[in-house]
N, C-alpha and C positions, 0 to 999 in steps of 0.2 A: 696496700695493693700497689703494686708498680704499672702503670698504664704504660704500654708501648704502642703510639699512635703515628700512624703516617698521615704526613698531611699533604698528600698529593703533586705535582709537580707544578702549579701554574703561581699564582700568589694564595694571602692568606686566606682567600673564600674559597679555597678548595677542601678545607679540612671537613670531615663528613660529620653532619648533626650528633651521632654519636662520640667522634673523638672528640667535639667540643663539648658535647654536657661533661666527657668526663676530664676532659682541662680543667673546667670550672668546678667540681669537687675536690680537686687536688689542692693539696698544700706547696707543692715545690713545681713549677716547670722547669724542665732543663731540655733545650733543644740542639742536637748530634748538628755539627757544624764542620764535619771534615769529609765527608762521602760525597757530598751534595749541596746544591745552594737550590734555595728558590727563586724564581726569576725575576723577583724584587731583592735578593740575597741578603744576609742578615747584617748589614753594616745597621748605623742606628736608627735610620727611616726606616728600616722594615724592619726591625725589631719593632721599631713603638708601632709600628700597624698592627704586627702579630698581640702585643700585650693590650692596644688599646682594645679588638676584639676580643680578647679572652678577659679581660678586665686583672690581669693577674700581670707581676714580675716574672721577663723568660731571663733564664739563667744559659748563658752560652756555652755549649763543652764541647772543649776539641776533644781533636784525637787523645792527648796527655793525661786528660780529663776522662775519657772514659776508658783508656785503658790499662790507667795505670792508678786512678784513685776510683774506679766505680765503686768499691767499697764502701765509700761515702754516702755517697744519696741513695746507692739499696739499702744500707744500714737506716736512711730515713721511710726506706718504705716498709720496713718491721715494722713501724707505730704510725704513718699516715699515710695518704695516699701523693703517690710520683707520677709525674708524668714525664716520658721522654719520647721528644718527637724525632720526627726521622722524616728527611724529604723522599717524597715517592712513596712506596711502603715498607713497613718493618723488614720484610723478609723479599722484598724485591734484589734488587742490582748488588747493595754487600749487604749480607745478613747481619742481624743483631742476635744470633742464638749463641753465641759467648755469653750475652747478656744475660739470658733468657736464664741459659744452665747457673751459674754463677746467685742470679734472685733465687732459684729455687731451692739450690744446695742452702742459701741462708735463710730457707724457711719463706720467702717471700711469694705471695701469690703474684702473676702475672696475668694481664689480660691485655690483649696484640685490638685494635683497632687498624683493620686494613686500608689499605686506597690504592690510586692509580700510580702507576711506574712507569719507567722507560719498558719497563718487560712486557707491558701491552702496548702502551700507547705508542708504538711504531706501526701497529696495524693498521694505525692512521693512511698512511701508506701505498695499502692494499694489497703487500705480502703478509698471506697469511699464517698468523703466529705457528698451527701448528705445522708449518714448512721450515721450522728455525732449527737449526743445530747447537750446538754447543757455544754459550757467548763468553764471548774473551773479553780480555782488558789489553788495551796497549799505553806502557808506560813512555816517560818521555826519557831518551836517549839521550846519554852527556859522553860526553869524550873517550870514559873510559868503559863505560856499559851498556850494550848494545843488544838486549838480548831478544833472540826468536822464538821462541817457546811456542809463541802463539801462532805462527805458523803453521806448524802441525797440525793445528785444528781448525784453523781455517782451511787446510787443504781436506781434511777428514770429511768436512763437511759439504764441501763444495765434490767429492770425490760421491755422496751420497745425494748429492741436487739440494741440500740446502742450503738457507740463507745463513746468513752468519751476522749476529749485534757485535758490534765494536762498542765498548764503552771507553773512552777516552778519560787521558789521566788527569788530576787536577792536586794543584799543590797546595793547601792551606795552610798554615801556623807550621810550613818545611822548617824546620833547624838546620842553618848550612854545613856541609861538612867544616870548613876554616873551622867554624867559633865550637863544632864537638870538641875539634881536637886542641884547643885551649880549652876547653872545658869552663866554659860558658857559653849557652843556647844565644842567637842569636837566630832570627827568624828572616826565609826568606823573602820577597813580595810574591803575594799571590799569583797562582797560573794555572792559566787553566788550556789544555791541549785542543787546538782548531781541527775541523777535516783536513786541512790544508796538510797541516805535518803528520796526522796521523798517516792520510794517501804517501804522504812523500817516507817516509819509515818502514811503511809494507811495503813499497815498492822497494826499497835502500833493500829490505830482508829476503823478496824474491831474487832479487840481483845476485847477492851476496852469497846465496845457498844454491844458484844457477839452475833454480827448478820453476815452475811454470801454474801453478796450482792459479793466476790471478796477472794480469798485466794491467800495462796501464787503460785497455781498453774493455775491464772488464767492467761491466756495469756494477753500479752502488747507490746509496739513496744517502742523503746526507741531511742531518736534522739538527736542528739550533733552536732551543729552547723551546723543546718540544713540551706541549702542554700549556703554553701561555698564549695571548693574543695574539700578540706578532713572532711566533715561529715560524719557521722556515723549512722547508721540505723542496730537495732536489735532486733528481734520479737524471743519473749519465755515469758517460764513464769518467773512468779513475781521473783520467788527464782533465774530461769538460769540468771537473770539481774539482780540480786545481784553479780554474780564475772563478770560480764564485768567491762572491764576500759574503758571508753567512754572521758574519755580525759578531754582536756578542756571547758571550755564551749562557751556556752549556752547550756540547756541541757532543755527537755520537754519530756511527754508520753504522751502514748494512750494506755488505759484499753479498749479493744478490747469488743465488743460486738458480739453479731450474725454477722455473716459472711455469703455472698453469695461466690459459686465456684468461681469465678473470682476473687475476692476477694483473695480466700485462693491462688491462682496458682499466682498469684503475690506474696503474704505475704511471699509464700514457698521462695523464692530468698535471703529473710533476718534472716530467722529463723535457729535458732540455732540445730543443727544438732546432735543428743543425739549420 
């Protein structure tokens, strides 16, 4: 059996009674380290947290690792039992149904353990989930690549009164372009994208396409490790969330749409106070 368990966003006690009994049947843990960190993140302190509760060795896999040898540890779960964790939930912010397809074509049964995601726990909030439209990703912009894709659907959505998730980009085990093109990997240092540049990138792309779907004073809610104790939650506009310091990350928006009363009398609690 290959176990696909989320284990929630805050640190290792978030994992649910059921994804840990079935850690603890498993033969092999291996834990997805490129979509997502936990807010303890998996350097070696929080690894040994996560193995000293599971009582078991976590095996770390990037991106390299599962999408180009997952052959490997499905090929172990024909004859034992796998587990691969996934911060948030399986099928929350990027899917694991690559996976899913791939175990089953090799005969492997699959069984998903759910949890909490950024795809709810923004409700935190008090914009309500089913007011959201379509969520995008914004990448981080270098010199030569700049793209607006995403644009489009924030304007789609804001064009229909909804809100709109930003998930913001993160670089783990990057390979730089230089060392491709020598042809030896060479990795960059981790990064991970603030509100700061995400606001400053939508804004660069409104500018840029000389359309109006969003300015600098459009309201937004801005969250930083959301799901742990000291996260951060702040509702203003684009510009009042340019001098927050929102910390460390993980870091996400929401480009606020039409708003019902209930809505706004919650919002009030996070909103930045002129």
């Amino acid at each position: 059996m290959l176990y696909i368990i989320g284990l929630g966003l805050g640190d290792e006690k978030d994992i649910t009674l059921r994804g840990l009994e079935a850690i603890k049947i498993c033969d092999k843990v291996y834990i997805e380290a490129y979509t997502s960190l936990l807010s303890f993140g998996i350097a070696s302190d929080g690894l040994s947290k996560l193995e000293k509760l599971y009582g078991k060795s976590v095996i770390v896999a990037d991106r390299e690792m599962v999408e180009e040898k997952a052959d490997s540890f499905l090929s172990q779960a024909c004859h034992s039992d796998v587990a691969f964790l996934v911060v948030g939930d399986p099928f929350g912010a990027t899917t694991h149904t690559d996976l899913v397809v791939r175990a089953k074509q090799m005969g492997v049964d699959v069984m998903v353990v759910h949890n909490a995601s950024v795809m709810n726990a923004v409700g935190v909030c008090g914009l309500q989930l089913y007011r959201y439209g379509e969520t995008i990703s914004i990448p981080f912009f270098t010199e030569t690549w700049r793209p607006d894709s995403f644009y489009e659907k924030i304007k789609r959505n804001r064009d229909l009164g909804l809100h709109t998730l930003c998930l913001l980009d993160i670089k783990v085990k990057e390979p730089s372009l230089e060392s491709l093109c020598r042809g030896k990997k060479v990795y960059e240092a981790p990064r991970f994208m603030s509100i700061g540049t995400a606001i400053e990138q939508l804004l660069e792309v409104g500018q840029k396409l000389g359309e109006s779907a969003y300015n600098e004073n459009t309201t937004c809610v801005g969250f930083a490790r959301l799901g742990s104790e000291d996260q951060i939650i702040v509702a203003g506009s684009m510009k009042q969330l340019l001098t927050v310091d929102f910390g460390a990350p993980l870091h996400c928006l929401v480009v606020v749409g039409e708003t019902h009363p209930v809505e706004e009398e919650m919002l009030g609690f996070y909103t930045i106070k002129e």
